[in-house]
Rosetta silent file (secondary structure, phi, psi, omega in degrees, C-alpha in Angstrom):
SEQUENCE: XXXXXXXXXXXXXXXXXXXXXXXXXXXXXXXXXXXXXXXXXXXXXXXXXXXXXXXXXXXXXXXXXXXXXXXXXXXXXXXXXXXXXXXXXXXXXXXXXXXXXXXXXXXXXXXXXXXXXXXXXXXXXXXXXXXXXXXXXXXXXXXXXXXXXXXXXXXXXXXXXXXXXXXXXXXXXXXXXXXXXXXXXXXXXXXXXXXXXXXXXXXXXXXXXXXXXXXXXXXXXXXXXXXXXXXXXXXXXXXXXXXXXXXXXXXX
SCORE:     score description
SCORE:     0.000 S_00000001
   1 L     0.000  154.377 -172.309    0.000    0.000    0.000 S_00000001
   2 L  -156.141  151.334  174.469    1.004    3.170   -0.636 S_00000001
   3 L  -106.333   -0.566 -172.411   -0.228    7.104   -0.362 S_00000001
   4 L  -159.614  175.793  179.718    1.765    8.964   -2.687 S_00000001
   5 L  -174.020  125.485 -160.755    4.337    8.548   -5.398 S_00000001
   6 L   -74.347  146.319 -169.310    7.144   10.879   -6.254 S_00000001
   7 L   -37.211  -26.693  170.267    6.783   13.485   -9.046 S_00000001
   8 L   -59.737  -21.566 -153.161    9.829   12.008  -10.687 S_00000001
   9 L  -117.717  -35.930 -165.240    8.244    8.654  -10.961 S_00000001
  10 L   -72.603   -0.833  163.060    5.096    9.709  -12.608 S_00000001
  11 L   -61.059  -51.177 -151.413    6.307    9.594  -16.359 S_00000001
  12 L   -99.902   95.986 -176.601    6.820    6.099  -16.181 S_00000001
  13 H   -59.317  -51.072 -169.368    3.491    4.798  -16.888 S_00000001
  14 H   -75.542   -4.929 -158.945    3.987    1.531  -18.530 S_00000001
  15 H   -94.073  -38.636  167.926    6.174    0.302  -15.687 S_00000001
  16 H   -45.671  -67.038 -163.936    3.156    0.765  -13.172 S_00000001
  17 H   -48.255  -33.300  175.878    1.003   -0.787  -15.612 S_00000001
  18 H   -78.707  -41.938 -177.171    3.240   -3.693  -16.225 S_00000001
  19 H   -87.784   21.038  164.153    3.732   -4.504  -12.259 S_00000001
  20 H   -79.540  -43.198  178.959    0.068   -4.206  -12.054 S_00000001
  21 H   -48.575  -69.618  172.524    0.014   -6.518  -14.549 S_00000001
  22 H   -51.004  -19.961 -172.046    2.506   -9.093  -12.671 S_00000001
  23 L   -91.141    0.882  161.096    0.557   -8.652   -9.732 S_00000001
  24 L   -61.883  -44.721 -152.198   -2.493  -10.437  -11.605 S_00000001
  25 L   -82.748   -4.108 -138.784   -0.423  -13.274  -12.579 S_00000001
  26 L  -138.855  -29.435  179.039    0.707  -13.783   -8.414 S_00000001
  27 L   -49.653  177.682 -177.462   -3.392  -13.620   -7.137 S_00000001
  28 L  -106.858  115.969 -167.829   -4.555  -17.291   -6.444 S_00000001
  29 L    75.966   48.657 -174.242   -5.553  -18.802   -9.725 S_00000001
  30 L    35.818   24.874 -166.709   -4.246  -15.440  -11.681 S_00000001
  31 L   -69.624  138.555  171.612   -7.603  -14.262  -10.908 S_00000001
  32 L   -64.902   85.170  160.207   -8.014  -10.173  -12.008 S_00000001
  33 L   -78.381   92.851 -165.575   -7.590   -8.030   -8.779 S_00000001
  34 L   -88.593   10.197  152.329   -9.043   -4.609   -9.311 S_00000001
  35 H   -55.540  -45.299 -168.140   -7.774   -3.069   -5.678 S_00000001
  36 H   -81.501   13.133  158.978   -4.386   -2.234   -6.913 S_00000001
  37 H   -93.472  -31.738 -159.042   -5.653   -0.563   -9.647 S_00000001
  38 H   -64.216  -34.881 -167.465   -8.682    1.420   -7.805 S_00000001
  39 H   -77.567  -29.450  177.093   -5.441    2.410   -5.105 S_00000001
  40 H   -76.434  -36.938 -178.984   -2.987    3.633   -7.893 S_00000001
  41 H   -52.349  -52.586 -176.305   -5.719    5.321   -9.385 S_00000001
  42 H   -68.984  -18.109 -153.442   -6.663    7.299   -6.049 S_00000001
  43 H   -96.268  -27.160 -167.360   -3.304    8.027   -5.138 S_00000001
  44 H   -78.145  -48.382 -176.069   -2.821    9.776   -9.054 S_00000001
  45 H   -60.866  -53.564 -162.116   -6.232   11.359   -8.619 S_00000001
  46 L   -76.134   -7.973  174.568   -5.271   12.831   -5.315 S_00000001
  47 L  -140.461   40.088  161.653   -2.477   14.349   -6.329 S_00000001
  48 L    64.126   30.208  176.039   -4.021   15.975   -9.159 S_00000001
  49 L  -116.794   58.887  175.562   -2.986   13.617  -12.430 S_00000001
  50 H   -13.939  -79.962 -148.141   -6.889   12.743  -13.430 S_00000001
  51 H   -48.682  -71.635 -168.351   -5.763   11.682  -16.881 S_00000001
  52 H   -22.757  -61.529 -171.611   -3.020    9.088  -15.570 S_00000001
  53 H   -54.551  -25.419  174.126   -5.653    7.916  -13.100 S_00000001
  54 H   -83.701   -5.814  166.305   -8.617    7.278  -15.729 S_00000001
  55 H   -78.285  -21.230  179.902   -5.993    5.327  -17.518 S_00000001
  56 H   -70.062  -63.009 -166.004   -5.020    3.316  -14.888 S_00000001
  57 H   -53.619  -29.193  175.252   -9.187    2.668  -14.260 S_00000001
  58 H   -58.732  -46.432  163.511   -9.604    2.077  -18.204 S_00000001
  59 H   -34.603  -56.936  145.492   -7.079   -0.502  -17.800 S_00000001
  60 H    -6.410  -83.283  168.409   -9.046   -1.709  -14.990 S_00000001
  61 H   -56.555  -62.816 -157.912  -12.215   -1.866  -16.598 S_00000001
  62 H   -67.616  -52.617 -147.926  -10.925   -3.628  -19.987 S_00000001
  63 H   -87.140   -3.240  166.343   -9.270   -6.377  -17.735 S_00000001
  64 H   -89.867  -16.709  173.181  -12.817   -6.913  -15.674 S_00000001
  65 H   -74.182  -25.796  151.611  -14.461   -7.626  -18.456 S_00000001
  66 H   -70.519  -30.852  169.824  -13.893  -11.375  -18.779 S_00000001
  67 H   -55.303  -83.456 -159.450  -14.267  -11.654  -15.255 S_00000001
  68 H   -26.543  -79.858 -177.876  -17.961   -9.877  -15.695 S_00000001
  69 H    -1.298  -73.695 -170.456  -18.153  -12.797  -18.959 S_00000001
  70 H   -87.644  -39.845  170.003  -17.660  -15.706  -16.339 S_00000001
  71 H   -32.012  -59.678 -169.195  -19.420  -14.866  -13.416 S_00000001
  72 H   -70.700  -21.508  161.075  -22.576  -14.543  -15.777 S_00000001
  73 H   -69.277  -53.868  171.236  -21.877  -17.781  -17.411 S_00000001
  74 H   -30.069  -60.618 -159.741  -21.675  -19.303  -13.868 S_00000001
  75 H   -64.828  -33.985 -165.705  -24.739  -17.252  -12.581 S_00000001
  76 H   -97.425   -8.030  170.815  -26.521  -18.784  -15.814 S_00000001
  77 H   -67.850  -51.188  169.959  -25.157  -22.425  -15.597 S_00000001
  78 H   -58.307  -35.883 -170.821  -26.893  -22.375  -12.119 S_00000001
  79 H   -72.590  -62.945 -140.360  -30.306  -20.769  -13.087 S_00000001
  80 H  -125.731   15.761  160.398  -30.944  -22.732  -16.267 S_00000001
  81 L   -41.330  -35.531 -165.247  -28.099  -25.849  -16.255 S_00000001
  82 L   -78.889   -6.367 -160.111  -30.915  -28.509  -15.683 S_00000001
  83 L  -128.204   89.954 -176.525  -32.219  -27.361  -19.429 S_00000001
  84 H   -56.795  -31.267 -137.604  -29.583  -29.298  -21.300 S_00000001
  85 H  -116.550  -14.527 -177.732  -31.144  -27.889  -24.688 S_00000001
  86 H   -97.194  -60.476 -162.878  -31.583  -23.866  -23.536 S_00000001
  87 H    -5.939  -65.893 -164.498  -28.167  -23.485  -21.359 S_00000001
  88 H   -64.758  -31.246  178.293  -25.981  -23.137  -24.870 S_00000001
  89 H   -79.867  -15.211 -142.372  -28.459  -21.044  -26.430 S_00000001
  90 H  -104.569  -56.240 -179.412  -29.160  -18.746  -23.603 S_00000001
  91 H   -56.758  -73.619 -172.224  -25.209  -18.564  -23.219 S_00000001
  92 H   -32.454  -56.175 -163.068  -24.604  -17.565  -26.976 S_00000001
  93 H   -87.467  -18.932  162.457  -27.007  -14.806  -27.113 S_00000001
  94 H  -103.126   79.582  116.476  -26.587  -12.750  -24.486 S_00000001
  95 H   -96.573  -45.060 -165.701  -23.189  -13.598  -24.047 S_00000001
  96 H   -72.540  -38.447  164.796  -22.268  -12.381  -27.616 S_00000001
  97 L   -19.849  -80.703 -168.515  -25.269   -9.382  -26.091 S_00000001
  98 H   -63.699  -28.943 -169.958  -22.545   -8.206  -23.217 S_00000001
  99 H   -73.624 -123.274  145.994  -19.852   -8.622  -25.342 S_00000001
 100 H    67.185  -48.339  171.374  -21.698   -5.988  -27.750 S_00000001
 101 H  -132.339   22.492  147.173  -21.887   -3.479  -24.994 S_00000001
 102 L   -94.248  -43.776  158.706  -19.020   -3.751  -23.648 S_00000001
 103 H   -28.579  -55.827 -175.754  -17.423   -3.073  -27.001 S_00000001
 104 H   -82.273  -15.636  147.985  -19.558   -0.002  -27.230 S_00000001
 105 H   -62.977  -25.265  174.350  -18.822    1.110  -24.204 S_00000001
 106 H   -94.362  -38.117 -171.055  -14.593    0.887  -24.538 S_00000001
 107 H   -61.569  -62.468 -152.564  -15.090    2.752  -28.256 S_00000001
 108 L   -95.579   -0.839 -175.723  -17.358    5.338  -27.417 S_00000001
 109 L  -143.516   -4.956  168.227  -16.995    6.365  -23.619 S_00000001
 110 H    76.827   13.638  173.272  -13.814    4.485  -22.719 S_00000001
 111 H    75.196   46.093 -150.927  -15.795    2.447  -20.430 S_00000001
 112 H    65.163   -5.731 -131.790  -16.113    6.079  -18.766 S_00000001
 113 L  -117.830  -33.053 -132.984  -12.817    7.130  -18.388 S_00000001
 114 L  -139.804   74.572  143.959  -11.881    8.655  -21.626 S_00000001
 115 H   -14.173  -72.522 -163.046  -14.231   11.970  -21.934 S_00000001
 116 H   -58.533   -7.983 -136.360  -12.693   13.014  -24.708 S_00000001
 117 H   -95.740  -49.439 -159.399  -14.068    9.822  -26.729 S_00000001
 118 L   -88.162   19.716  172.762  -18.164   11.148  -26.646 S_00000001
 119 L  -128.242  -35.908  172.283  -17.393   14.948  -28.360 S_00000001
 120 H   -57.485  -83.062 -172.282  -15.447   12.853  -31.270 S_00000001
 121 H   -71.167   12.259  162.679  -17.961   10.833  -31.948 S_00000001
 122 H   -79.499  -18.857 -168.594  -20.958   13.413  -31.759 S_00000001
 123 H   -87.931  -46.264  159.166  -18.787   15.476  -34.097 S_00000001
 124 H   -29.386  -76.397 -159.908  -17.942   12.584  -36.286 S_00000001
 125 H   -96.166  -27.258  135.517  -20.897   11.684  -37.055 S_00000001
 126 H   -54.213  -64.179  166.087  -22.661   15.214  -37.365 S_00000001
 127 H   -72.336   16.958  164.817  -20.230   15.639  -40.054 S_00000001
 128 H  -103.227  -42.650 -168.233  -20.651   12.562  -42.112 S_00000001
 129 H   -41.339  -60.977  175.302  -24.597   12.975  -41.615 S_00000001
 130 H    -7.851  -71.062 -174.370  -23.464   16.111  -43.364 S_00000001
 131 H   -71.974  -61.350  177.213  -21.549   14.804  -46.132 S_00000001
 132 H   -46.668  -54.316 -146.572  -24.384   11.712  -46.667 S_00000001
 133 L   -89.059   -7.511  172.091  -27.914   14.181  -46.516 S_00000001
 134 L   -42.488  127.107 -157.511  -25.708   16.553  -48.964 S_00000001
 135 L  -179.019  161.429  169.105  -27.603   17.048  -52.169 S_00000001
 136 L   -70.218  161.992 -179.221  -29.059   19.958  -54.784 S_00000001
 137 L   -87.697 -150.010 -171.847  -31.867   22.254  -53.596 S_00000001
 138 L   -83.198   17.235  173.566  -34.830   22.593  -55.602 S_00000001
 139 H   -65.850  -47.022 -154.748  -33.647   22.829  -59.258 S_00000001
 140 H   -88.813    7.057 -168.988  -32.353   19.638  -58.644 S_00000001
 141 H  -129.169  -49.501  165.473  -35.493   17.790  -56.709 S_00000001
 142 H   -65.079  -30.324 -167.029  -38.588   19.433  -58.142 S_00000001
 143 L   -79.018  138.823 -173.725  -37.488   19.774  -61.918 S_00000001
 144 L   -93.543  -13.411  176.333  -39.259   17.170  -63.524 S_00000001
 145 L  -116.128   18.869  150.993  -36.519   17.466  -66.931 S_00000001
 146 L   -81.276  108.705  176.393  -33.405   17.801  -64.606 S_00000001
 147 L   -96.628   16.415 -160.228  -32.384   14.289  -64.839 S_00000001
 148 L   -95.016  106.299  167.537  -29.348   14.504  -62.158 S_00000001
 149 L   -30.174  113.300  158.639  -30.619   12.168  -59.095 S_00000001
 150 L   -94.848  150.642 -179.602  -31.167   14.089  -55.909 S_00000001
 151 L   -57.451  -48.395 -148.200  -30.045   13.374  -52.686 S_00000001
 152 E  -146.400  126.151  150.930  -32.637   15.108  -50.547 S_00000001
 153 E  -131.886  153.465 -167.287  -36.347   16.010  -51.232 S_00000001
 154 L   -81.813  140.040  169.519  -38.638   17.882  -49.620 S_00000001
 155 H   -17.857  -57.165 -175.040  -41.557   16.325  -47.246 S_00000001
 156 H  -114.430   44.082  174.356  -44.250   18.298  -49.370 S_00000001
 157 H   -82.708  -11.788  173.411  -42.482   18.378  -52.477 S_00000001
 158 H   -82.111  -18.846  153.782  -45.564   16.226  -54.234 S_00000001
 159 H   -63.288   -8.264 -158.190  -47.604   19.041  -53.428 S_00000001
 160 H   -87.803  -65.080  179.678  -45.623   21.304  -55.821 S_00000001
 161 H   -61.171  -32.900  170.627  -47.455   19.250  -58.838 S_00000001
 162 L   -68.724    8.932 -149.861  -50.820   19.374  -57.240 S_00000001
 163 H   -90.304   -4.433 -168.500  -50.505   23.008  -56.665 S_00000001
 164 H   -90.103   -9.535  176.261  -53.294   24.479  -58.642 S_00000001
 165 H   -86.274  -47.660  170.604  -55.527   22.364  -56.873 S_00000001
 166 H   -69.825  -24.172  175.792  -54.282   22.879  -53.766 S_00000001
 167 H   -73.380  -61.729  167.478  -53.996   26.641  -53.841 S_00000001
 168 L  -137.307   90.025  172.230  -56.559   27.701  -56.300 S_00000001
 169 L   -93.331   -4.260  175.531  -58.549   24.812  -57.487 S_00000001
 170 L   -84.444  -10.595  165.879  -61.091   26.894  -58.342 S_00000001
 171 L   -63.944  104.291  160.034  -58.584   28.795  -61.089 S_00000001
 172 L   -59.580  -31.451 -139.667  -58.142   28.556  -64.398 S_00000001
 173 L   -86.937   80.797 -172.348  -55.468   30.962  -64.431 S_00000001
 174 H   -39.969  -49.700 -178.520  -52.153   29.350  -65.194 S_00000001
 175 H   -70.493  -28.899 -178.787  -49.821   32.012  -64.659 S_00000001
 176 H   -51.820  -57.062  168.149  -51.780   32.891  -61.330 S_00000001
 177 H   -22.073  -66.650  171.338  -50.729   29.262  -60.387 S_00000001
 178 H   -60.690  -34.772  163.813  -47.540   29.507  -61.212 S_00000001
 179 H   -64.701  -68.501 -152.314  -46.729   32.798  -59.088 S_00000001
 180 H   -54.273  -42.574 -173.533  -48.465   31.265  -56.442 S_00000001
 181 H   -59.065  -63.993 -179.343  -46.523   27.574  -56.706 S_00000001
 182 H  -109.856   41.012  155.299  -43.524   29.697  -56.119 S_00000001
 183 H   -82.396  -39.130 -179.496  -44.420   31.899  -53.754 S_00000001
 184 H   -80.305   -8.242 -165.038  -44.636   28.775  -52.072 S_00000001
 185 H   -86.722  -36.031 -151.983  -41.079   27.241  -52.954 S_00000001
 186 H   -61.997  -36.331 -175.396  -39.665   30.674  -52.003 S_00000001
 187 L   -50.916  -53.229 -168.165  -41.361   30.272  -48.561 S_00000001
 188 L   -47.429  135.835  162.653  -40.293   26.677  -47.885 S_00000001
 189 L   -45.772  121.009 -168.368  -37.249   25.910  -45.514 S_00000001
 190 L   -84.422  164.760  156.989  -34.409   25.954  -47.122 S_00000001
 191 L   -30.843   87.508 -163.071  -32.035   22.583  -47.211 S_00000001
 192 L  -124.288  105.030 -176.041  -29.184   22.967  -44.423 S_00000001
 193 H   -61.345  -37.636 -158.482  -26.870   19.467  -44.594 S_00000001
 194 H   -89.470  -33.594  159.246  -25.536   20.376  -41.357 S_00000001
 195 H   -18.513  -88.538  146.117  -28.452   21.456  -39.985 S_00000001
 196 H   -25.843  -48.280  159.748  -30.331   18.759  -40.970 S_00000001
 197 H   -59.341  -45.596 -177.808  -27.361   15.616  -39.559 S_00000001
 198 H   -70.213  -45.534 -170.968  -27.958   17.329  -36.478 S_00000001
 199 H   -54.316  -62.141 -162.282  -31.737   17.368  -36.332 S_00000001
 200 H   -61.437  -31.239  174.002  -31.737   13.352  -37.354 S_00000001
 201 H   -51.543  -73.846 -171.640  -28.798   12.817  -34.798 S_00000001
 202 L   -94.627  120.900 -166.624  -29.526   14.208  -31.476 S_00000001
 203 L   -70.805  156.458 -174.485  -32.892   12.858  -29.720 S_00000001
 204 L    50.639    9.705  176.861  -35.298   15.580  -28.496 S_00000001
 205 L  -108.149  114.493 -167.378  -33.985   18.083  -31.027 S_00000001
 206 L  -125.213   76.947 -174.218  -36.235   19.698  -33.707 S_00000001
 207 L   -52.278   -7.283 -174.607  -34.091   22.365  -36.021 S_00000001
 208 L    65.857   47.104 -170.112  -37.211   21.958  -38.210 S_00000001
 209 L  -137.270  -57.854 -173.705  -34.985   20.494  -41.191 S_00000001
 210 L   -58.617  -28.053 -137.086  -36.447   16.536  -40.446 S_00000001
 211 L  -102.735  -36.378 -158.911  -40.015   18.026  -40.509 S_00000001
 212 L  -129.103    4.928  152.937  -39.651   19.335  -44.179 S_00000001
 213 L  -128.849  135.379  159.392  -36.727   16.861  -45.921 S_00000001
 214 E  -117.229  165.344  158.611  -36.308   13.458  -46.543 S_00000001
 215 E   -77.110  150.683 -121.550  -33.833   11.586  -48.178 S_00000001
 216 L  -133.254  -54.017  179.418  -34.499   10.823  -52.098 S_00000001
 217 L   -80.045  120.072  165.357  -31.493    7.945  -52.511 S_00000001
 218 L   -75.829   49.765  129.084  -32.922    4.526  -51.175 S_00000001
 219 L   -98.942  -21.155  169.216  -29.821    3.911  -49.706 S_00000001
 220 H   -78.017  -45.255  152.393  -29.610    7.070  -47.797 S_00000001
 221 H   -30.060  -67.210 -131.345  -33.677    6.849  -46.979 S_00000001
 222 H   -93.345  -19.681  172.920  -33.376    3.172  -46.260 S_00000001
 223 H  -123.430  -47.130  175.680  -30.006    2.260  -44.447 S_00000001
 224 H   -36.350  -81.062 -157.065  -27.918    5.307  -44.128 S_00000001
 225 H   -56.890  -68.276  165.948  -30.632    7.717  -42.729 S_00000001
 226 H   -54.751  -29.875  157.005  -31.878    4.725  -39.453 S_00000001
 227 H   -51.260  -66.821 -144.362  -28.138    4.202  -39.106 S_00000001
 228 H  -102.738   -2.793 -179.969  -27.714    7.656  -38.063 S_00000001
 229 L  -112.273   17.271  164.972  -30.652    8.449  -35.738 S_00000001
 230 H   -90.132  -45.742 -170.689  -29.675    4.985  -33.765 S_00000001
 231 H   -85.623   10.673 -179.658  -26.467    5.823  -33.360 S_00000001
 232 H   -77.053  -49.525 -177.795  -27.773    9.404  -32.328 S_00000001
 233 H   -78.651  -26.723  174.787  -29.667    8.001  -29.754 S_00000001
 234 H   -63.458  -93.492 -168.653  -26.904    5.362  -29.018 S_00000001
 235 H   -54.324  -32.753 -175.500  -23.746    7.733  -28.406 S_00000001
 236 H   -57.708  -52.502  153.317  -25.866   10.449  -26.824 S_00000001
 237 H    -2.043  -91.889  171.351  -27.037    8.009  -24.389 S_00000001
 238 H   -41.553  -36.019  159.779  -23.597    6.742  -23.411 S_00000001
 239 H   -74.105  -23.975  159.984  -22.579   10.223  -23.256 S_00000001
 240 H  -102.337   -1.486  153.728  -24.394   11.244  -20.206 S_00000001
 241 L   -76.405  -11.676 -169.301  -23.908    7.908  -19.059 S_00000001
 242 L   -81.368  -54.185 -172.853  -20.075    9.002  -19.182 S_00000001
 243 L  -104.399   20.011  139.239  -20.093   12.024  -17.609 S_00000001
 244 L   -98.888   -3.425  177.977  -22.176   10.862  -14.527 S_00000001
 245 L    61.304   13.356  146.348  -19.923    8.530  -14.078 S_00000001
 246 L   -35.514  -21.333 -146.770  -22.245    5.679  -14.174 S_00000001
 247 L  -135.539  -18.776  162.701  -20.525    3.063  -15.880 S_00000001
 248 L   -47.861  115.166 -154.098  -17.523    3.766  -13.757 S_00000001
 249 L  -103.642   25.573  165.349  -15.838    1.086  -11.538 S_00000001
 250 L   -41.737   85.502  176.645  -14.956    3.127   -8.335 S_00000001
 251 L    93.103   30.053  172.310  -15.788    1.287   -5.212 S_00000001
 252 L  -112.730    0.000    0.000  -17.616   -1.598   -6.391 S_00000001
């Protein structure tokens, strides 16, 4: 045990980390002891080198996770062992299940540790929504003899053909129509990619760009577009599980 550790010593990171390491291999049955990390950790913290210390706990964390793995295979051999024909199946799926979110938990939040992780990916992936929902405005989505594929169309863009009916159906008056039809384009919300990546991204958010575009390309509509408001709801999640410190394995 120890309370402090001199300033001189505090470069050399990997050398902790390695006789933390040896001290796994020395437990009875190499079993994964996560006091002498939570105690290196406190001692780093306490003497004001955060970062070291959430590296030490990341460390921590990644090396508890087979532990977590067999305890629940144990815990599930006991509940449902007598059901020769479930056990294995039971095992597979949530076992490959935690393994799934533990993964997502060391990429995107560092299993809590690693701040820095949940501002990448919100930024990341605002700017590819970006790059993906990019597309022409309404030359390129309304003109019925513009034959260059658009990306993005608008939500009431079928009204645009319908408009003398909808407007003035009682009109003959073509040209009347026709002001009025774009009186109505001019009016419309314009196209904002970034805008737009955000609105489909972040849950509870309405920039009023999802309300009045969709995507046009079935691959952007049909996989692209659910891809990005999952993982919207996914990393945001994780990110205020991160900085609550939920997911964090201090004093358990």
């Amino acid at each position: 045990m120890y309370d402090s550790i001199l300033h001189s010593c505090l470069g050399d990171r990997e050398s902790r980390r390695a006789w933390l390491v040896k001290h796994d291999t020395t437990t009875d049955g190499g079993q994964f002891d996560p006091q002498p990390y939570r105690q290196l950790a406190d001692v780093l913290r306490r003497q004001g080198h955060k970062y070291f210390a959430n590296e030490i706990m990341f460390t921590a964390a990644q090396k508890q996770v087979p532990v977590t793995l067999a305890e629940y295979r144990e815990a599930l051999h006991k509940r449902f062992g007598h059901l020769k024909w479930f056990e294995p199946l039971a095992g597979v799926i949530t076992g490959r299940a935690l393994r799934a979110w533990y993964w997502l938990l060391r990429v995107l939040i560092g299993h809590g540790y690693r701040r820095w992780l949940p501002p990448f990916w919100l930024v990341g992936f605002w700017l590819l929504g970006a790059v993906m929902f990019s597309g022409p405005s309404w030359r390129g989505v309304v003109g019925p003899a513009d034959p260059t594929p658009a990306v993005m169309q608008p939500t009431q863009g079928l009204a645009v053909r319908a408009m003398d009916d909808r407007l003035s159906p009682d009109s003959s008056d073509e040209a009347k129509t026709a002001r009025e039809a774009a009186a109505w384009i001019e009016e419309y919300p314009a196209f904002r990619p970034l805008a737009y990546s955000a609105d489909a991204f972040l849950p509870l958010v309405n920039l009023h760009q999802e309300t009045y575009w969709t995507p046009k390309h079935w691959f952007v509509k049909s996989v692209y577009l659910p891809f990005h408001i999952i993982s919207g709801w996914v990393v945001t999640t994780l990110a205020a599980v991160s900085f609550t410190g939920l997911v964090r394995q201090e004093g358990k």
